[in-house]
N, C-alpha and C positions, 0 to 999 in steps of 0.2 A: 653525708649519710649514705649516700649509693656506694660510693666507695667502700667503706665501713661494709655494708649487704654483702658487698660484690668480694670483696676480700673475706668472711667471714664464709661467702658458699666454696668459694675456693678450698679454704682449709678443710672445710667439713666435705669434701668432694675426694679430696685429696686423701682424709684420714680413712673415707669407706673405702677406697684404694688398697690403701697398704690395708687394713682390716680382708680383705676379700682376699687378695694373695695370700697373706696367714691364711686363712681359710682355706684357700684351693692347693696351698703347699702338701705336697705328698705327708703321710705321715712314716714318722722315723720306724723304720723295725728293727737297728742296732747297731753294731758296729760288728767287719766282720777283719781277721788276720788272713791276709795271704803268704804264701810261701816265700817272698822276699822281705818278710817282716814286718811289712806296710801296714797299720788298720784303718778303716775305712770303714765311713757311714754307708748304711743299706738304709734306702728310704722306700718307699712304696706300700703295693698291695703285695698279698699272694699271689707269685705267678708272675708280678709283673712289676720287678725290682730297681733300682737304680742304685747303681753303686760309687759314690764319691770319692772326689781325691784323697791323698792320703793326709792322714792326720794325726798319725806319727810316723816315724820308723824305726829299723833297730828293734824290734818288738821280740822277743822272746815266746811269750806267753801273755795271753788276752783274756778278758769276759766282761760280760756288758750286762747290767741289770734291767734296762731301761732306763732309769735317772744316772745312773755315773758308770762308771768303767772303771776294772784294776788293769793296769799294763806294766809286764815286767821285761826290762830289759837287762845287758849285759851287768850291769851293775845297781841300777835301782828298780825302785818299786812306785809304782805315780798312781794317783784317782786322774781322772777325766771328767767332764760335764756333757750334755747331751752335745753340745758344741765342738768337743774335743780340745777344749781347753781343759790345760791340767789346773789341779787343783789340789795339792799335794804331790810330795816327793819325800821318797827317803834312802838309803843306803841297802843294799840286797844283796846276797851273794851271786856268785854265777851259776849259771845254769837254771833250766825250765821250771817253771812253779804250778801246782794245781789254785786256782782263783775261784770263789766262790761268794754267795750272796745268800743272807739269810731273806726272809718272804718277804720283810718291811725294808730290807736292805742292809739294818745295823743289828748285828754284826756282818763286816766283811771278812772273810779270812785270805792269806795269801800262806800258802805250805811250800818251801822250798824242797824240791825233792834230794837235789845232793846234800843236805845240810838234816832236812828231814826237823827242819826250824819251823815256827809258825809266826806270822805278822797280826795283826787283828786290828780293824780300822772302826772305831766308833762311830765315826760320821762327822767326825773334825780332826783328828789325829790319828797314824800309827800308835800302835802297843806293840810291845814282845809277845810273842805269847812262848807256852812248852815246846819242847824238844819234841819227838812223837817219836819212840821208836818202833815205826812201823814204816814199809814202804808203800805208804797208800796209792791207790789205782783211780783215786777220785776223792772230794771230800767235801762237808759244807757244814754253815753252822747249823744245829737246833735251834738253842735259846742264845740268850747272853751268856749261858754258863757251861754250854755243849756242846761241842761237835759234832760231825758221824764222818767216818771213813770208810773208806774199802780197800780190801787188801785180798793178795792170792796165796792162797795156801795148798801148796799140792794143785791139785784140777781144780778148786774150787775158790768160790769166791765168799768173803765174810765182811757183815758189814759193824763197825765195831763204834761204840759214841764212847767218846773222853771228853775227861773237863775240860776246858779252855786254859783254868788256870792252873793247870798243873800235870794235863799231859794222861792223868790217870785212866785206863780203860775200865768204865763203868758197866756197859752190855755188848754183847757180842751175837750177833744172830748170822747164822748161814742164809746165801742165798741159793739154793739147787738151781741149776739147769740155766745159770747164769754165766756167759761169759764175757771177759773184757774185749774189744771197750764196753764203757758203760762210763752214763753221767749220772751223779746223785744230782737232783732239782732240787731249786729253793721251795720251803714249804712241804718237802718229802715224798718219797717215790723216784724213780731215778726213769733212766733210758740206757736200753740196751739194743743188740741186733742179734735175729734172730734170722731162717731161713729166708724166710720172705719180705723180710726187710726191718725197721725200727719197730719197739714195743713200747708203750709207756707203762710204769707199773705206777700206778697211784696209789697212794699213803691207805687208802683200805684192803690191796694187794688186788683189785680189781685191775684189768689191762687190756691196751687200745693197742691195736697193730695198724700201723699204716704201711700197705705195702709198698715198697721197692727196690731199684736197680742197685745195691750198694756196694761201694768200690770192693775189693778186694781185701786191702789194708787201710783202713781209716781211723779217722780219731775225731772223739766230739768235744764241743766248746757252746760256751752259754755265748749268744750272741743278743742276747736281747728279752725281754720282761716273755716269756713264755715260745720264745726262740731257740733252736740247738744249729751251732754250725755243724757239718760235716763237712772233713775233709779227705779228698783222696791222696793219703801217702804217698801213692805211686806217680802221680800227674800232676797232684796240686793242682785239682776242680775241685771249685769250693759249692755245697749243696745246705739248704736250708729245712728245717721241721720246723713247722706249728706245731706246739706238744698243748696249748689250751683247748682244754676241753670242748668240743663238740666243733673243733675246726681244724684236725689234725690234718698235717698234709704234711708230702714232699718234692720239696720245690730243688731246680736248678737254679745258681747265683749265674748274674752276666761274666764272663771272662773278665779280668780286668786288662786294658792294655796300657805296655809303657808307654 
């Protein structure tokens, strides 16, 4: 019987153990792509980041919703898990693709830019989607049954929603004083750069500025459930934005080293 006691507080010593590590484990803020194509989990707080081996490579183009990942490489197209285990894979053409995440997640879209093709991932399979003949600048879904894009025309920028199943442009709205880059968000309103550093415009056209240092030439990417990467074109320094409300910030990523 003491035995029986004595092995029974064991285990239950044992399970408050690993339950307390879960616990004290940082939490995840996304996955981020570097300049060698590697992506990599970013775990932490604001400010104070950790960035993990890599967990694929070869990577083309990336984005990360918080529960999965699209990553497109030379030839395909794959989901990821918050793990970075894949979980899907399909056939894709070459070259960069815009990745995007509806609010619940389903629909995913993947827009091939040389192909100007669309993928759409339910949340157990790839689909086809339309053609789009537009060179969009960004893109995401609405509903199940919508898209929206963005696209340059002249100096300006327009943001235009089509069907999903068929490509069709349904509205078309200008955005003034807007210029590329800029990220459409899931859930609507996007992010742009202005003087004094990133803007967010939220879906009632109301906007947060948070200021900053921002490279020269950059480009953004969804990094995580209410995350934008920034990258610097010129140096490949990778920088982070909180865009949820009431905790926007801009943070520096650690250097990765080989």
């Amino acid at each position: 019987m003491k035995r029986y006691f004595a092995l029974l507080t064991f285990v239950s010593l044992a399970a408050s153990a690993a339950w307390a590590q879960r616990a004290l484990a940082p939490p995840q803020v996304g996955f981020i792509q570097d300049s060698r194509g590697e992506v990599r989990a970013v775990n932490g707080l604001a400010g104070n980041f950790l960035v993990g081996g890599a967990a694929a490579s070869g990577i083309v183009s990336s984005a990360y919703s918080g529960s999965f990942g699209l990553l497109k490489s030379a030839s395909a197209l794959m989901v990821i898990d918050q793990q970075g285990r894949t979980l899907a894979t399909v056939d894709a053409p070459s070259g960069p693709a815009l990745l995007a995440f509806s609010p619940d997640e389903s629909p995913a879209l993947a827009y091939f830019q040389q192909s100007k093709a669309l993928r759409v991932w339910g949340g157990r399979a790839f689909q086809p989607g339309p053609n789009v003949d537009q060179a969009a600048l960004s893109i995401a879904p609405l509903s199940r049954t919508l898209g929206a894009l963005v696209v340059q025309r002249g100096d300006d920028l327009w943001e235009l929603s089509f069907e999903l199943s068929t490509g069709a442009i349904v509205s078309q709205t200008a955005l003034p004083g807007i210029t590329s880059p800029m990220l459409l968000l899931a859930g609507g309103g996007f992010v742009y750069r202005d003087a004094q550093g990133v803007v967010v415009r939220h879906v009632d056209g109301s906007e947060k500025h948070i200021a900053a240092h921002l490279p020269a030439s950059l480009a953004f990417g969804q990094m995580g459930n209410g995350w934008i990467q920034v990258t610097d074109l010129a140096t490949s320094r990778l920088f982070a934005v909180n865009v949820q409300p009431g905790h926007e910030g801009y943070y520096i990523l650690p250097e990765v080293r080989q």
